[in-house]
C-alpha positions in Angstrom: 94.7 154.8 142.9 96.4 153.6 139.7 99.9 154.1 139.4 100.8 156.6 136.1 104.2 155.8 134.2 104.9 158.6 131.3 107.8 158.3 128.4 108.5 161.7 126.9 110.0 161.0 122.9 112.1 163.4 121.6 113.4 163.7 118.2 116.8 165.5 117.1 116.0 167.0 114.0 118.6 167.4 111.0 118.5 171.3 112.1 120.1 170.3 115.5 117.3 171.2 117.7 115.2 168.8 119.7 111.4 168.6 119.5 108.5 166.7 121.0 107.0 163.9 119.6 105.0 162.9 121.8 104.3 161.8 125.2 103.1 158.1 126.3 101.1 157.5 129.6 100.0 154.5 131.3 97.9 154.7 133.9 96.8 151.2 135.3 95.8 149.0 132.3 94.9 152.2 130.0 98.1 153.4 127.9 97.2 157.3 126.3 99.7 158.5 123.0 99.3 162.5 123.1 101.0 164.0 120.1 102.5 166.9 119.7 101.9 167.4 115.5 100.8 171.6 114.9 98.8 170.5 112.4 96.6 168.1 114.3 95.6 169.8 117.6 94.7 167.6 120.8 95.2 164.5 118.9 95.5 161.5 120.9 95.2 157.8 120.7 94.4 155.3 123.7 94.2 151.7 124.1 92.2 150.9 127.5 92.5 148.1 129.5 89.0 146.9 127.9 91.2 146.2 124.4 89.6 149.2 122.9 91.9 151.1 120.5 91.0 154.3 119.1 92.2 158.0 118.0 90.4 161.1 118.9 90.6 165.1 118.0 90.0 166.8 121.0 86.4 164.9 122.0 85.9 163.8 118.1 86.4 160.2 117.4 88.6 160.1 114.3 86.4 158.6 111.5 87.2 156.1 108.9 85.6 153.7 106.6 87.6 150.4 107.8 84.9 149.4 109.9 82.3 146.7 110.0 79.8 149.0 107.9 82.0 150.3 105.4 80.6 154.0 106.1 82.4 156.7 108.2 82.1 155.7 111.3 84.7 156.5 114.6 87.6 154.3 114.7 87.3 152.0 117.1 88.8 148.8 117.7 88.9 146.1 119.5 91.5 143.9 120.7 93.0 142.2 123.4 93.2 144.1 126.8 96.6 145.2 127.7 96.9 143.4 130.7 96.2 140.2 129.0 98.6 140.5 125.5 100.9 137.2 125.8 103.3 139.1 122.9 103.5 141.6 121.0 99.9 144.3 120.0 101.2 146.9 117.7 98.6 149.9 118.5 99.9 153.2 117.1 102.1 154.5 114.3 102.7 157.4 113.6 105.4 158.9 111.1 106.4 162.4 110.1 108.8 163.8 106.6 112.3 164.4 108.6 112.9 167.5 106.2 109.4 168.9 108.2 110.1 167.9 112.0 111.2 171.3 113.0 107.7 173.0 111.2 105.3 170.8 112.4 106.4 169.6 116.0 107.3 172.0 119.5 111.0 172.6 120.8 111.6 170.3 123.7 113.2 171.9 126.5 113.3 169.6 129.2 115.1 165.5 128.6 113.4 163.0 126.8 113.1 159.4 128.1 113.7 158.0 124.4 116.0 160.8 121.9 115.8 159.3 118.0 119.0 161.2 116.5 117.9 161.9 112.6 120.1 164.6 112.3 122.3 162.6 109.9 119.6 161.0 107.8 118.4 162.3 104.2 115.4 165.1 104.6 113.3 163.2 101.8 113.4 160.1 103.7 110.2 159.4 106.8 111.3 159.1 110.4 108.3 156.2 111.1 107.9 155.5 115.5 105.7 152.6 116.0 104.1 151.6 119.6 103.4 148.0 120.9 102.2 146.8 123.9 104.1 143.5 124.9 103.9 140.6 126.8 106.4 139.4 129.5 109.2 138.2 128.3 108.6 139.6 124.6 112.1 140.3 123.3 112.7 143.7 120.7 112.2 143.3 117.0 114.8 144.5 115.1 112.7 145.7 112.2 109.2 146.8 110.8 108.3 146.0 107.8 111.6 145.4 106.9 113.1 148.7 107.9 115.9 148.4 110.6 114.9 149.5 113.7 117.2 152.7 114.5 116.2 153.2 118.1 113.5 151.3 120.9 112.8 152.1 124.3 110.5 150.0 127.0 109.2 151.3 130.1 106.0 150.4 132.2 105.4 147.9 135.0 101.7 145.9 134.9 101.6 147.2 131.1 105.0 147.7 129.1 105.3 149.5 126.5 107.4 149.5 123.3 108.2 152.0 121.2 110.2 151.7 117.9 111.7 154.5 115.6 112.6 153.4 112.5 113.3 155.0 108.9 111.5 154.7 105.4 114.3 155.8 102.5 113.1 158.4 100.0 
């Protein structure tokens, strides 16, 4: 039976109270993002030990037109497997206005594994959390996109995990 490793990511919002971003799962080569967004119910985004990345609704593959056929189609994508990423495969962002954490994400009662303190930073400005899957020995970035990295946290054993919080100014 497959080991399972979970990260619980908490935010501090500018109000003072902690909510739940979201929680991150591994469970043998297979790495599952549930977010915790009010306005997107059951949303969740996997990347399976096969390389295939993709966001769902519920059952509902999320649909784009990014694809190979340039109609709506699910997004899916296919990269290389977790287990075999030599160093880093960026998989999931996800980003939310800071002014709005407190509307749009739950109160977290119980202690995160990663806390991103925003409580200080401007309301107009983007709290953006990226994750990555890395290969051994992959050191931290200390930006995305240019934007200083304000927090990262690793965890996971035969599949590690990365996830970076960083800020987009207003």
């Amino acid at each position: 039976m497959a080991v399972k490793e979970t990260c619980l990511v908490g935010i501090k919002a500018p109000s003072g109270n902690v909510v739940k971003a979201f929680d991150v799962n591994i469970k043998g080569n297979d790495v599952y993002v549930n977010y915790s967004d009010s306005s997107v119910a059951a949303a969740h985004g996997s990347y399976h030990a096969s390389g295939q990345q993709h966001i769902k609704i519920g059952r509902n593959y999320v649909e784009w037109t990014g694809g190979p056929s340039g109609q709506m189609e699910p997004m899916k994508l296919f990269r290389t497997p977790p287990s075999d990423v030599t160093s880093r495969e960026d998989f999931f962002p996800i980003g939310w206005e800071i002014r709005k954490l407190a509307s749009v994400l739950p109160g977290l009662n119980s202690q995160p594994d990663m806390l991103v303190d925003v409580s200080g930073e401007d309301g107009d400005s983007i709290l953006g959390l990226y994750l990555s899957v890395l290969g051994k020995g992959v050191g931290s970035r200390s930006s995305i996109s240019g934007y200083r990295v304000l927090r990262s946290h690793k965890f996971g054993d035969a599949v590690e995990v990365e996830i970076d919080a960083f800020i987009v100014p207003k």
